[in-house]
N, C-alpha and C positions, 0 to 999 in steps of 0.2 A: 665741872668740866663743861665747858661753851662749848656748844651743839651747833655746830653750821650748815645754813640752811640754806638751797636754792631753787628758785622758780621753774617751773617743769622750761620754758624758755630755755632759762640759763642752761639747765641740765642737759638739753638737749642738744646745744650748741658746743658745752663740751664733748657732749660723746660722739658728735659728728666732725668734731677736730681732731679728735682722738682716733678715731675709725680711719679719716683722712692721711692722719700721718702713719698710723702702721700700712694700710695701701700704700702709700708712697716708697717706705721700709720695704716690702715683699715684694715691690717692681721696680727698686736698684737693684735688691740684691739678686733678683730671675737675670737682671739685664746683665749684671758681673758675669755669674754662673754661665747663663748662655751665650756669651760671647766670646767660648772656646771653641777654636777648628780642633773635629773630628783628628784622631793621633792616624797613623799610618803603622800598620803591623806587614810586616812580608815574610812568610817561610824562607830560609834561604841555605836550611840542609837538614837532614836526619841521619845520627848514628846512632849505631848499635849500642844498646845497652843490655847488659844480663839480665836475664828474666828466672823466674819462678814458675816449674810445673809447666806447664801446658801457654803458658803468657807469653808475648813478644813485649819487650819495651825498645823506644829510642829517644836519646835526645833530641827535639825539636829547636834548631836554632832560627831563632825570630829577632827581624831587624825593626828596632820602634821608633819613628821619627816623631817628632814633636813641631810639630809648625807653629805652634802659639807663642808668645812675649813674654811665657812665666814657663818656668821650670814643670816638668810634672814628679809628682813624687808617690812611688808604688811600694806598697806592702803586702803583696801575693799579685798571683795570676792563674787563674782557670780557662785551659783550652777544651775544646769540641772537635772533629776533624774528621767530615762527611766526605763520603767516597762512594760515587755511582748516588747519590740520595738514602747514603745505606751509614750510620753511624760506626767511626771502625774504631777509634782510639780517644781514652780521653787523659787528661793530666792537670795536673795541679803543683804549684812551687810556691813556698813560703819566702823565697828572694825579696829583698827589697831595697830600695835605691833614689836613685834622682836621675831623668833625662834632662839635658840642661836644655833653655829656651833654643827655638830654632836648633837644634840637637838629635842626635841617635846614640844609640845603646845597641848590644847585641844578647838578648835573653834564651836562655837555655831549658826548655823544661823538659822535664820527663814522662814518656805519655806512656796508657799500656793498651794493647791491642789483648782483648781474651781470646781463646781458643774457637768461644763460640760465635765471634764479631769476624776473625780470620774465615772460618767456613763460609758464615754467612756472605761475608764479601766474594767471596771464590764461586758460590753458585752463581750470584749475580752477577759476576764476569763472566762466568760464562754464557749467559746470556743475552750478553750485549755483541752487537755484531763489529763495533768499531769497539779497537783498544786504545785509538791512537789521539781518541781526546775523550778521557774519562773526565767527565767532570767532579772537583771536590768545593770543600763549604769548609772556612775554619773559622769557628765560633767561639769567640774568649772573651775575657772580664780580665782588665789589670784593676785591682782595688788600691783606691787611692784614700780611703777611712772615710768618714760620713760624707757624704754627698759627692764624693770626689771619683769613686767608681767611674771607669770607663771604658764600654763596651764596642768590639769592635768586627770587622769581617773581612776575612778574606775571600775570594773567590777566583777560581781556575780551570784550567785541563790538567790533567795528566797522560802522558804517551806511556803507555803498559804494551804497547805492542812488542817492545823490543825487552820484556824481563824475562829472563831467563835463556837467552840468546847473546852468543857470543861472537 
């Protein structure tokens, strides 16, 4: 078997081409990846759903718009949903789909507030002196499979002045 042999030179010339083109490889393919606009997620209702024991659940309906030139395509989603800076409800759904380019969807998940996140929230109501703009924080993950994940934020008031008044 002939043994090929090269001058430390030569050698080194290819592993400097070779280093060269995977650089090249790993800052298209950052430049593809990061050349997605940020997706747009908006609350835009909560019902009632049956709970267990001491639990509240509701469905969270959420509008996703997709401002980019390519389709986005999601297989779950985890929400978060801060209320006063106080964690109240959290949820998860295995749903999964396609928002078309320049496109919206309307996703549905299920979140559950525990017994002891409801308390919790109730004290720190009452110790806020305005009801009338509570601020919340809704922190989610739509997974899109390896690297496609995409996290996102919503942020708001809430007027609580008027719950419970007819």
């Amino acid at each position: 078997m002939p043994s090929l042999s090269l001058s430390a030179p030569a050698a080194a010339r290819i592993a400097r081409l070779l280093l060269a083109g995977l650089l090249a490889l790993a800052l298209s393919a950052c430049a593809v990846l990061g050349s997605r606009e940020p997706i747009n997620m908006h609350v835009v209702g909560f019902d009632p759903l049956p709970g267990e024991g001491l639990e509240m659940r509701f469905a969270v309906k959420l509008r996703l718009q997709n401002p980019n030139t390519t389709p986005i395509e999601y297989d779950g989603i985890a929400l978060e949903l801060e209320v006063g800076g106080r964690a109240l409800a959290t949820g998860v759904s295995d749903q999964r789909g396609s928002v078309p380019r320049f496109g919206e969807k309307l996703l549905v998940v299920p979140v559950s507030i525990s017994a002891f996140s409801a308390v919790r929230q109730a004290l720190g109501l009452a110790e806020n002196d305005r009801l009338d703009k509570v601020p919340y924080v809704l922190h989610g993950r739509l997974s899109g499979g390896v690297l496609g994940s995409r996290r996102f934020t919503e942020k708001g008031t809430l007027n609580l002045s008027r719950v419970g008044r007819r």
